[in-house]
N, C-alpha and C positions, 0 to 999 in steps of 0.2 A: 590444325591449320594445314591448307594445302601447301605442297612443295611449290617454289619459287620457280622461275623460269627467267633467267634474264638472258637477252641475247642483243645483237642489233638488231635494225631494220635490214628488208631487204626493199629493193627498187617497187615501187607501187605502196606502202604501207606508209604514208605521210596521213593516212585517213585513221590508221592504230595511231600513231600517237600523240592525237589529237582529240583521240577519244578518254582519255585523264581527265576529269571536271577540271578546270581551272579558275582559281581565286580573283587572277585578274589584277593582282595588284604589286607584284612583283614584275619586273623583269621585261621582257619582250609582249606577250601578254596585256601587262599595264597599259603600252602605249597604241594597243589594238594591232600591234602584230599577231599574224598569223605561223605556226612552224610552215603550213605547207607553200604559203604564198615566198616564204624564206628560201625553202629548200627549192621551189620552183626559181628562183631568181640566181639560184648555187650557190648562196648562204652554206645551205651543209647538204652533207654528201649521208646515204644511207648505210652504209658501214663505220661512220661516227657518231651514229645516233644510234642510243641506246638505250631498250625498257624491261622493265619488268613484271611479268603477270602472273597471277594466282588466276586458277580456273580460267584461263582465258581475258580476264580483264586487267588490262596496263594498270597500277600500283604507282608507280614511280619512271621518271622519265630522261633522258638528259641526250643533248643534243653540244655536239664538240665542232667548232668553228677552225677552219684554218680560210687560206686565198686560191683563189683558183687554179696557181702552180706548186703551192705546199705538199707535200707528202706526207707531213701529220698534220695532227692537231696543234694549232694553237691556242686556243681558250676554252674552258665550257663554259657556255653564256647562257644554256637556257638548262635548267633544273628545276623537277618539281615533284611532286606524288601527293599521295594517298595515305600512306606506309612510310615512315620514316626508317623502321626497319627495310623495307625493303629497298629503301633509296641509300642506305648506306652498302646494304648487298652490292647494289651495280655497283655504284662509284666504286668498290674495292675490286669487284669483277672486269671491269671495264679496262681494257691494257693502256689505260692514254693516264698520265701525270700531267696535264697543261692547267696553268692555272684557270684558276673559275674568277669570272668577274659576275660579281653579285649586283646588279644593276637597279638600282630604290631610286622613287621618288624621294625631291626634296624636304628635307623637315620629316621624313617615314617616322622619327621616332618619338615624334605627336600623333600619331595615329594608331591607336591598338592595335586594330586590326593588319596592317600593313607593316606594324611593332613585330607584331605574331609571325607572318606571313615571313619576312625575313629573318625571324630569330630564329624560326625553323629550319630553314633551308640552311643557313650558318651551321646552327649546330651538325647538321650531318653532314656536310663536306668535314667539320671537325672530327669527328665521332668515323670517317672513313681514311683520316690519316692528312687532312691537311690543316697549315696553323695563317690564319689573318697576318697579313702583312703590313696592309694599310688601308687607308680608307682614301676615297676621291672625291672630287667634285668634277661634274663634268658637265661642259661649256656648250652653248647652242646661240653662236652670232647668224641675223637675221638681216635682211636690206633694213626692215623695220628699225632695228640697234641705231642705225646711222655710223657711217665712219668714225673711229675715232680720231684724233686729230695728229697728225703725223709730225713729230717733233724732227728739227733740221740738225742736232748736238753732233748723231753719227752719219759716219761715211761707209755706204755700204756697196761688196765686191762680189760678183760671182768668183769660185774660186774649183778649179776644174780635177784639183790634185787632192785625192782621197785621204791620203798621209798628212796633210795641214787640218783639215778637220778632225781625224783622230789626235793629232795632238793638240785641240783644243778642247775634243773630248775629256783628255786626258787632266787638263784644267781645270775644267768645269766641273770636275767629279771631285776635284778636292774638296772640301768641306759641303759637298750639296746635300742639300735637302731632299733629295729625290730617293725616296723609298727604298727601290728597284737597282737604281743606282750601287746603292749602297749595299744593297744583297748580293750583287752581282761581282761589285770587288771583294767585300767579306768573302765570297765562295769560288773565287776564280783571279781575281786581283786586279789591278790597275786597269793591267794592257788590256787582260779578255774582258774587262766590262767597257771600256772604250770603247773595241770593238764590235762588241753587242751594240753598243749604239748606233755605231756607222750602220752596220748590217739592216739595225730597223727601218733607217732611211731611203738605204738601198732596197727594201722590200717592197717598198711604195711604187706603184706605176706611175705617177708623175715623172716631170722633166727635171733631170738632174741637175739641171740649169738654171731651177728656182731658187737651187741651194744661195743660202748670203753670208757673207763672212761680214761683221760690223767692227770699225774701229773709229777713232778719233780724227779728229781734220788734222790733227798732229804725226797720224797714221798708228797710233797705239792703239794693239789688239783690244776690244772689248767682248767681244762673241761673237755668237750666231744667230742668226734669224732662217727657221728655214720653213716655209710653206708649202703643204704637201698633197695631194688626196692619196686616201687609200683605198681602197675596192668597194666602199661606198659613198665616197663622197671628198671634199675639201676637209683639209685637218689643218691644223697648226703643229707639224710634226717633231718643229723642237725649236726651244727657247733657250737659252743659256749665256749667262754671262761669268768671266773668267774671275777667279779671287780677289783682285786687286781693284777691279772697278765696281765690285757690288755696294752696296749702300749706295748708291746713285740715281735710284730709279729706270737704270737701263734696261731694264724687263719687261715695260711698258713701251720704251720705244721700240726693241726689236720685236711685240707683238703688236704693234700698229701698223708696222713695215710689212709685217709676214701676213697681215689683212690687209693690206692695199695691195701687194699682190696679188692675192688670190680674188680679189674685188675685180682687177685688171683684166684677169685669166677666166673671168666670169661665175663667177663665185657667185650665188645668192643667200648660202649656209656653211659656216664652216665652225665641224666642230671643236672643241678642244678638252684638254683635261691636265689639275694640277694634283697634288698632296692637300689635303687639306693643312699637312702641317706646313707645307712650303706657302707661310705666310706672305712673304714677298710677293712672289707670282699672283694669289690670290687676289693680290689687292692690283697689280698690274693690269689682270683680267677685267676687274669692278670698275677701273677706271676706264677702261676703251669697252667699255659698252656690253660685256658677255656676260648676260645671265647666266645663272646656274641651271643646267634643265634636270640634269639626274646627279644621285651622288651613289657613289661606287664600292665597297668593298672585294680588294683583292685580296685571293686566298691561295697560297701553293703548299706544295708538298717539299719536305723535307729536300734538302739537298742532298747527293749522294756522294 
């Protein structure tokens, strides 16, 4: 067997690695994206994309996503090859740790072939040092959806002070259901996984001034509602309700709230995305109208 080669791209080479046959049923790919029409839009940058060839032909391939003002990576979102040996090569060669989101169609694991297609790519982020976290479901509201119907229970406040949201942060991560959440204080604790949330919000180029704090007509905190886009588009950037008022269905209101805003701000598509295991949410989402368009597996690497 010839000796490997892996390196990045260099500027001009969106045409190499796009020359890897691809399956089509995975990922960016599946939904008739192109890498180069991506990297043309500044998806990704060519010293995060990175391949591997024998004799000259790409093997294996993976493209690492950050935002137009990031200095690294933050995800790998397109992975693929030929060579599972050699796709584990990069990945260890590759100096970027950012989680990969493994991006499948709905129900993939009725379909052999797309069964395959993802248990392959799985395995080798495994087999190159990283372990499954969770799985998603991720949301795609259309004009077609129709609004859902926006309950009058809460009273909702713009609220301009950073520090009040971190400490409901800090609420909402007691007992949550959220995956990430829960990684983040397990490996860092309360305060820094708080913070990590704030920070996400604040990474959004939206108006800060979409942010909504929800409480009762009585003025008792319930959560937040906070609708967002982010460098592609409208998101529902976060949903959360505080320990003491859950079992209430208030998940459903503050995500009918955080759509009729972004319906307001002109919105025609906003995505979103839950835990498949954060039952609640799931069913909050099914009632206001968000199909499911993809389902997700995230994968990271070891904490250090």
């Amino acid at each position: 067997m010839t000796d490997l080669v892996i390196r990045p791209l260099v500027s001009g080479e969106a045409s190499l690695f796009e020359s890897l046959p691809d399956d089509c049923l995975v990922g960016f790919a599946a939904r008739g994206r192109t890498y180069t029409a991506m990297a043309a839009e500044g998806e990704y940058r060519p010293e995060w994309t990175w391949i591997a060839q024998r004799d000259g032909a790409v093997v294996a391939r993976a493209a690492w996503w950050a935002g137009p003002e990031d200095d690294a990576p933050l995800a790998l979102d397109w992975f693929d090859f030929t060579d599972a040996d050699a796709a584990v090569e990069l990945l260890r060669a590759a100096p970027f740790r950012a989680e990969y989101s493994l991006n499948m169609r709905p129900g993939w694991r009725d379909d052999p072939d797309t069964l395959a297609a993802g248990t392959a790519r799985h395995d080798a982020a495994v087999a190159a040092g990283m372990t499954p976290l969770v799985e998603r479901f991720i949301y795609l509201w259309t004009t077609d959806c129709g609004l859902p119907e926006r309950p009058s229970r809460l009273v909702y406040r713009p609220e301009p002070d950073d520090e009040v949201f971190l400490d409901i942060f800090r609420r909402i991560n007691e007992g949550t259901l959220d995956a990430h959440a829960r990684r983040a204080m397990a490996t860092s604790g309360a305060e820094a996984a708080a913070s990590e949330d704030l920070e996400y919000l604040r990474w959004m180029p939206s108006p800060r001034e979409w942010w909504r704090v929800a409480y009762t007509p009585d003025g008792d905190l319930v959560g937040m509602s906070v609708p967002c886009h982010n460098y592609s588009g409208p998101v529902i950037g976060y949903i959360g309700v505080v320990p003491e008022h859950r079992g209430n269905g208030y998940a459903y209101d503050l995500l009918a709230e955080a759509t009729h805003l972004l319906v307001a701000e002109g919105a025609e598509r906003i995505k979103a995305g839950t835990d498949k295991g954060n039952t609640p949410m799931a069913a909050a989402f099914a009632k206001a109208g968000y199909p499911i368009d993809q389902e997700r597996i995230d994968l990271v690497y070891p904490s250090s």
